[in-house]
C-alpha positions in Angstrom: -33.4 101.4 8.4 -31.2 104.2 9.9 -29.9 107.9 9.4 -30.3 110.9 11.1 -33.1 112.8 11.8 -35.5 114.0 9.4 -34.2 112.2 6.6 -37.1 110.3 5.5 -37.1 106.7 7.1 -40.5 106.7 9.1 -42.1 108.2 5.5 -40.7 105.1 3.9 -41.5 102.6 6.7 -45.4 103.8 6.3 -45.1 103.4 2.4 -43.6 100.4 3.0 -46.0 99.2 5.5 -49.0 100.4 3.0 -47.5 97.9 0.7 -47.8 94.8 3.3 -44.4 94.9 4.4 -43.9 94.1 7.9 -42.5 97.4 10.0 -41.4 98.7 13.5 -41.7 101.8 14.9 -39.2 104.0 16.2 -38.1 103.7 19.7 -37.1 107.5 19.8 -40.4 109.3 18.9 -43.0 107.0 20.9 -40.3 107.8 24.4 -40.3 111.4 23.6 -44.4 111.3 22.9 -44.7 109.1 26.5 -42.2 111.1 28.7 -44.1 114.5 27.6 -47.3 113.0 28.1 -46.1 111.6 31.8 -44.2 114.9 32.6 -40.4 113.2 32.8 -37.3 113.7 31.7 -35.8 110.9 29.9 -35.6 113.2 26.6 -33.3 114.0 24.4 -32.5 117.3 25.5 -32.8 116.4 29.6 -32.0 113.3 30.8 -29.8 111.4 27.5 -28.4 108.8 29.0 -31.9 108.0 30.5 -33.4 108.6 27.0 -31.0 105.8 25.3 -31.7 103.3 28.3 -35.2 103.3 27.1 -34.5 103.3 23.4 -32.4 100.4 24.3 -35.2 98.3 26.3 -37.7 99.1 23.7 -35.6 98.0 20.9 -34.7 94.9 22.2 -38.4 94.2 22.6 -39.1 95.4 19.4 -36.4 92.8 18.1 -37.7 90.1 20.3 -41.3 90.2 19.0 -40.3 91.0 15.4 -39.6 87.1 14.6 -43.7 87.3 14.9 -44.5 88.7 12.0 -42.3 86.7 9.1 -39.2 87.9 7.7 -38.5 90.5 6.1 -39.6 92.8 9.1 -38.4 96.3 8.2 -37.3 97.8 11.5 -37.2 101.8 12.2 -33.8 101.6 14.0 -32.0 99.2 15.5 -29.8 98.8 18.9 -26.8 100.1 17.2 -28.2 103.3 16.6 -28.5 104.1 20.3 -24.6 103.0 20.8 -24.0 106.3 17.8 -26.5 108.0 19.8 -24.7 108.0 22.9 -21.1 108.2 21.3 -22.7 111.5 19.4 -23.4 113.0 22.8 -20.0 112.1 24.4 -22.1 109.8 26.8 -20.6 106.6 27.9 -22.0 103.0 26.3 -22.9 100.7 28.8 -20.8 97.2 28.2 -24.3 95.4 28.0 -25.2 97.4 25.0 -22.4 96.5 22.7 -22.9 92.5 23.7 -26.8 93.2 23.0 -26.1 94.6 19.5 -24.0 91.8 19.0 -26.6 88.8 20.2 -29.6 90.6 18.3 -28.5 90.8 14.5 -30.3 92.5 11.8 -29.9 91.9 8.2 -26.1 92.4 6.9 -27.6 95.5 4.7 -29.2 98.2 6.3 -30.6 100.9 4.4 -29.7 104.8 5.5 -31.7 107.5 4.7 -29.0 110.0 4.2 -29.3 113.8 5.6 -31.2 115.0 2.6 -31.8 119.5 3.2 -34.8 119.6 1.1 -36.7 117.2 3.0 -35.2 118.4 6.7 -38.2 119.9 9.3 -38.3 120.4 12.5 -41.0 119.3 14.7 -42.2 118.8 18.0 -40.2 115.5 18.6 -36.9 116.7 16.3 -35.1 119.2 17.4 -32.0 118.6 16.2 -30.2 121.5 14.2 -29.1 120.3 10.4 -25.6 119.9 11.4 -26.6 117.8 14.2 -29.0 115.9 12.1 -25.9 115.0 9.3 -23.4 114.0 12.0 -26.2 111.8 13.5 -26.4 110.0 10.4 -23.0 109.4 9.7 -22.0 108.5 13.4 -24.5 106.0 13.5 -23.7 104.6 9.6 -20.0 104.4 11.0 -21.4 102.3 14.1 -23.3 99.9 11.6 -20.4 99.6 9.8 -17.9 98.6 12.7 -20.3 96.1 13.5 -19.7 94.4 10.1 -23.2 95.5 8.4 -23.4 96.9 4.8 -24.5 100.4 4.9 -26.6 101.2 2.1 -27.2 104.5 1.6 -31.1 105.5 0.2 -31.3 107.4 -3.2 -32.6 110.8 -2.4 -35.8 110.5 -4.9 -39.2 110.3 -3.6 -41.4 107.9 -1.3 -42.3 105.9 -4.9 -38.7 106.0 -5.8 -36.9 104.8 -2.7 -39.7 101.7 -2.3 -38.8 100.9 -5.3 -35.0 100.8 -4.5 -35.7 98.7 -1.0 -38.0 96.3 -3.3 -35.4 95.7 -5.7 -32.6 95.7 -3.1 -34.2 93.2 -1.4 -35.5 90.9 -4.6 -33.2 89.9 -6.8 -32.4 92.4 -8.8 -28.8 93.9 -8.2 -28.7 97.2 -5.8 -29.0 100.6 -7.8 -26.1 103.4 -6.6 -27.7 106.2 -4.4 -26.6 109.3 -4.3 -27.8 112.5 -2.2 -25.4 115.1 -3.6 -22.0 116.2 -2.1 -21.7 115.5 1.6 
């Protein structure tokens, strides 16, 4: 699961997860929680570069620990959302990441949460401005897509309506067609 900030994946991930689906939590949110609680810098708005090399270690631990719980594991971001992280922010991509992107797949269909306005908040880990938060999403949809996934994009309905859609999606009924409004 991907897409900007704020636009609904962690919501869906815990209604998901109330529904005995396996999940993973988000590197990004549980670095920014530890590096306020420790006093350093690796944070989005100090150190970003240091920020990503932590999303990237977490991630790939995530990954590695994932095959634990029995596919399907729904995963709150993936490796190739730090590598549109870090080409968002004009920072440069380590050559390790790309290969590690590579050697740790994730389903062919990942599911975006589109920027969605009426559910965008700010909050003591997001800080991101709207515009930020939309270009986030589609940089990182673009990067999913140049690594050969299927971006699906999540209908903008609620929590009910988009577990629903991932059920389906991921049963074997055919996918519905999203749509958030004009982007």
């Amino acid at each position: 699961m991907t897409g900007g900030p704020g636009a609904g994946k962690t919501t869906l991930l815990d209604a998901l997860a109330r529904r005995g689906h396996p999940i993973t939590a988000e590197a990004g949110r549980a670095i920014i929680r530890m590096q306020r609680a420790c006093g350093g810098d690796a944070l989005p708005w100090a150190d970003r570069a240091r920020f990503a090399e932590l999303m990237v270690a977490r991630d790939a631990a995530t990954y590695a620990g994932a095959d634990r719980a029995g596919p399907p594991v729904f995963f709150d971001r993936g490796l190739p959302d730090t590598i549109g992280y870090l080409r968002l922010e004009d920072l440069s991509v380590p050559p390790a990441l790309p290969r590690a992107a590579r050697a740790l797949p994730y389903h062919p269909r990942v599911l975006l949460a589109p920027f969605w306005p009426d559910i965008y908040r700010l909050d003591e880990e997001r800080a991101q401005s709207p515009a930020v938060a939309r270009r986030t999403g589609e940089m990182i949809a673009a990067v999913y897509e140049e690594y050969g996934y299927e971006v699906v994009p999540l209908p903008c309905v609620d929590v009910a309506g988009r577990v629903a859609f991932v059920e389906e999606l991921f049963g074997a009924s055919p996918a519905l067609r999203p749509v958030c409004g004009p982007r």
